[in-house]
C-alpha positions, 0 to 999 in steps of 0.5 A, spaced: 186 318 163 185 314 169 189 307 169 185 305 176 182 297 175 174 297 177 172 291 180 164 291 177 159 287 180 153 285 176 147 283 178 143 279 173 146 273 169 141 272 164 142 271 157 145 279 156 149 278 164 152 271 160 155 275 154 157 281 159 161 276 163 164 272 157 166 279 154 170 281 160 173 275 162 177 274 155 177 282 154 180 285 161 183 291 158 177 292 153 177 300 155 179 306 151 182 309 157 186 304 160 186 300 166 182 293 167 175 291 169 174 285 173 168 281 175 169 281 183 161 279 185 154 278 182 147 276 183 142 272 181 136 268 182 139 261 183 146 261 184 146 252 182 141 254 175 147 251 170 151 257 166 155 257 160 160 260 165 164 258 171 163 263 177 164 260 182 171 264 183 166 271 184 163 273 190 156 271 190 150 275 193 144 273 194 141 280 195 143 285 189 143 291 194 148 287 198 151 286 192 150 294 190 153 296 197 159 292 197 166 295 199 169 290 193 164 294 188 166 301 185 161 300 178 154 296 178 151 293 172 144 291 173 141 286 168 136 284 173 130 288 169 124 289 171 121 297 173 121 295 181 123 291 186 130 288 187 132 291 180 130 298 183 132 298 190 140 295 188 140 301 182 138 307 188 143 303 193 148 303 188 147 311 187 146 312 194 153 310 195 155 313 191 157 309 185 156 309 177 151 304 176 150 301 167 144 298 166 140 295 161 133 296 164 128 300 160 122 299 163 126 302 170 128 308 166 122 310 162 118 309 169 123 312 175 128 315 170 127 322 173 128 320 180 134 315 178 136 321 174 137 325 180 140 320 185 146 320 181 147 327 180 146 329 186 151 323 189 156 325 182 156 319 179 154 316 172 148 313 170 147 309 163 143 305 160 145 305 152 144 297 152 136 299 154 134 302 147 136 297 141 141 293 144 147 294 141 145 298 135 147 306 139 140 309 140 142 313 146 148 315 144 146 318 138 141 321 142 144 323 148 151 325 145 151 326 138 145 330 137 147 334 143 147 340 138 141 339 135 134 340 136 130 334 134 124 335 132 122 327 131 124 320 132 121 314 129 122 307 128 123 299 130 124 298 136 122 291 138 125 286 135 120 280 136 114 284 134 118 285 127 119 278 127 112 276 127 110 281 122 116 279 118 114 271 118 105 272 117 107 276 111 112 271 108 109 265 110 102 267 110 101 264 117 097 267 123 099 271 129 099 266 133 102 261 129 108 265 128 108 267 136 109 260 138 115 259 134 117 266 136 117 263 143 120 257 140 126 261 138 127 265 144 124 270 141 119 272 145 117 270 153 112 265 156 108 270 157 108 275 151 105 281 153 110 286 154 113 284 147 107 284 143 103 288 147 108 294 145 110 295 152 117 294 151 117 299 145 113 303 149 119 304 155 124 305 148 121 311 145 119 314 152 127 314 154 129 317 147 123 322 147 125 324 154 132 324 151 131 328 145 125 333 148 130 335 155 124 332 159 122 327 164 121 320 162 113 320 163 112 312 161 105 314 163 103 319 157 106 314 152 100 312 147 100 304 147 097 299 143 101 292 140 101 287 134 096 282 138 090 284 133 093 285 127 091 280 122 094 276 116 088 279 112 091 286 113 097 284 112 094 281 106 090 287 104 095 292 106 101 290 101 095 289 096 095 298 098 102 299 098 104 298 104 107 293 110 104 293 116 110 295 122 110 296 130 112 303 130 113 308 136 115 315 135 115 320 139 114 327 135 115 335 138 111 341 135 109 347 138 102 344 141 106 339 145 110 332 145 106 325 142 108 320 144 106 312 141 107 306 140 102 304 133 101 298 129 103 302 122 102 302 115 109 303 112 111 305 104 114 298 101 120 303 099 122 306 105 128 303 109 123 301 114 119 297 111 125 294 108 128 292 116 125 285 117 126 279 121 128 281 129 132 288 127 131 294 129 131 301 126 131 308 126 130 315 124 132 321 128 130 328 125 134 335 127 133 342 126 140 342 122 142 335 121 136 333 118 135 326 117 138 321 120 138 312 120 140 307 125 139 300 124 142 294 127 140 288 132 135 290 138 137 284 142 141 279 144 147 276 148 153 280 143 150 286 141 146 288 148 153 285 152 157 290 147 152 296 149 154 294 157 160 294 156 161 300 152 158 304 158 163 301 163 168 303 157 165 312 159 165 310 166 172 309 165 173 316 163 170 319 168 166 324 165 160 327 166 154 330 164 147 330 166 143 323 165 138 327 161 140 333 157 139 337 163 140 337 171 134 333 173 132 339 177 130 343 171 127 337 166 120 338 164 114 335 163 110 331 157 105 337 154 102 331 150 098 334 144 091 335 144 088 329 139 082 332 137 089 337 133 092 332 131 092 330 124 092 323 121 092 318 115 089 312 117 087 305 114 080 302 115 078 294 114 071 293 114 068 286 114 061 287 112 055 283 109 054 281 102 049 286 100 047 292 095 048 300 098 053 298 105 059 301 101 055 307 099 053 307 107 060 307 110 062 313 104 056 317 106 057 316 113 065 318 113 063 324 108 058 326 114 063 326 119 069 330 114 073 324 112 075 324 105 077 317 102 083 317 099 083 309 096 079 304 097 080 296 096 074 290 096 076 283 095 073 278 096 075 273 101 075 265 101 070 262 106 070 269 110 063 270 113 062 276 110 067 281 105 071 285 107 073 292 105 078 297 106 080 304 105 085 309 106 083 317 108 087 323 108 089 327 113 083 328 119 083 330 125 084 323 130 077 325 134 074 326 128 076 318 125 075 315 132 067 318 132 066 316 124 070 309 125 064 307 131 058 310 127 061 305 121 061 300 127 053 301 129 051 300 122 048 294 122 051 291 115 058 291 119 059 284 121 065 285 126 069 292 130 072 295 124 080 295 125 083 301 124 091 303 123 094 309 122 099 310 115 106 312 118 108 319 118 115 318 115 
């Protein structure tokens, strides 16, 4: 094992670049394989923005390229996030000069990982990113090592902390969504602008780098289905639970013999199942093998701790200087997303129907679903004080996606139904 100290430039000295550096001023020896690990320069946007550490001992770099290339620099950590610009450009000069770079940016990975990927391999350096899936709890380790001898044929689960939150409280206090965002904002929990939180993006770049993991194919951010918790209301919280079920932000990503899905979704969840019971900001995980079966993670998908923990545990396998591929394979030999064709896809699905308080509308839409060749698997109606109209919901069984979706707009054409009708699907775990 190597003995060497490694003097480490971080770039990025927000809340994860905090607890990074607090961890490794008051745990230089922290790695397994011996040597110590100093913080010889970092970068960030203001130099003067006040911080619960003391730099002004550390080289400072107003360019975190500059930073990247520095002759005092053996090992780079972006924590600058964001898929381009300054975080892209310091972590492709790392590698060309031949450094291992730790990051924890997932959006750079899910949209550039291939091409990152192959900087690395080809200048013989490390390039990880365990604290870019849910934090410190270890997805991409479980994953990428740990199931290497595997085949997986699934992986689903929660993968963004702040839409869990917001589940989470709407139902138990029975307030609104942007009741809720705003004291998630409050807490720190979710951005000024939220979008990427509750759009679903951020679980959407997550499942994309373990589904690229987990399948040996490039990351392909593109093909990633994405819709967030921005339309999902307390009626259907509400309604759901009166089914069975909890509404939860699920992304998965799922291989068969069509091709690869992957998808970030606004789910129906079993109240029984382990992910229904994951509340609050965590994360959690299922991960499917041909041979080891079923497999569960759950822990902390953010904050300072857990995600420095994760950066620093990537620092600790540099250390060992050992190799393996950034995917499962060389970057020359990943393959491309086959996404699956939706009209074979099949799904259950939750239907909300406001309508007009009047005789044969329920009728009409179980005649128009029948048509369509969908089959109603239960149906609740309750009636709801001062709302415009009543709402109405059911659950189908399995049907074909194009199908549902061409039933679910004739329904929407009926002029008995007030609003769009909300369509969510039941989880397949």
């Amino acid at each position: 094992m190597s003995t060497r100290n490694w003097r480490v430039g971080v770039a990025g000295l927000g809340t994860v670049g905090a607890g990074l550096l607090t961890f490794l001023s008051e745990r230089p020896g922290f790695a397994p394989a011996g040597g110590l690990v100093s913080v010889s320069g970092v970068s960030a946007r203001s130099r003067s923005r006040p911080r619960p550490f003391d730099i002004s001992g550390l080289a400072w770099f107003d360019d975190p390229v500059a930073l990247a290339q520095s002759d005092e620099v053996d090992l780079f950590v972006e924590l600058i996030g964001g898929s381009d610009g300054p975080a892209k450009a310091a972590v492709e000069a790392a590698l060309k000069a031949g450094k291992p770079v730790v990051t924890a940016n997932k959006a750079l990975i899910a949209e550039h990982g291939a091409e990152l990927a192959a900087l690395a391999e080809a200048a013989g350096v490390p390039l990880l990113f365990e604290a870019a899936v849910m934090g410190g709890t270890p997805a991409v380790k479980m994953v990428r090592e740990a199931m290497v001898g595997d085949d997986v044929r699934s992986i689903s689960g929660i993968l963004n902390g702040t839409c869990n939150f917001i589940l989470t409280e709407m139902e138990q206090g029975g307030r609104a969504f942007e009741d809720v965002l705003a004291e998630a904002q409050r807490l720190g929990y979710a951005e000024a602008d939220p979008t990427m939180d509750v759009g679903g993006f951020d679980a959407a770049h997550k499942i994309t780098i373990l589904a690229a993991l987990a399948f040996n194919c490039a990351p392909d951010f593109a093909a990633c289905e994405v819709e967030g918790v921005d339309q999902v209301e307390l009626l259907d919280i509400r309604m759901a639970k009166d089914l069975g079920y909890r509404i939860k932000l699920i992304a998965s990503a799922d291989r068969s013999d069509e091709g690869v899905s992957v998808r970030v979704h606004p789910s129906l969840v079993p109240l029984a199942h382990p992910l229904a019971q994951a509340g609050g900001a965590l994360n959690a995980l299922f991960i499917e093998g041909e041979r080891l079966g079923r497999i569960f993670i759950q822990g902390a998908g953010a904050g300072a701790g857990p995600t420095a923990a994760a950066v620093a545990a990537d620092i600790a396998d540099v250390m060992t200087q050992a190799m393996r591929p950034v995917f499962q394979r060389p970057a020359t030999e990943l393959a491309a997303f086959t996404p699956v064709d939706r009209s074979r896809s099949l799904v259950r699905a939750y239907l909300r129907l406001l309508v007009k308080d009047e005789p044969g509308v329920i009728a009409a839409v179980s005649e128009t679903l029948a048509e369509a060749g969908v089959s109603i698997e239960s149906f609740l109606q309750k009636p709801v004080e001062d709302a415009e109209g009543v709402p109405i919901v059911l659950t189908t069984h399995a049907v074909s996606e194009a199908v549902l979706a061409q039933a679910v707009e004739r329904i929407g054409g009926h002029p008995a139904v007030i609003q769009a009708p909300r369509l969510m699907r039941i989880a397949r775990i």
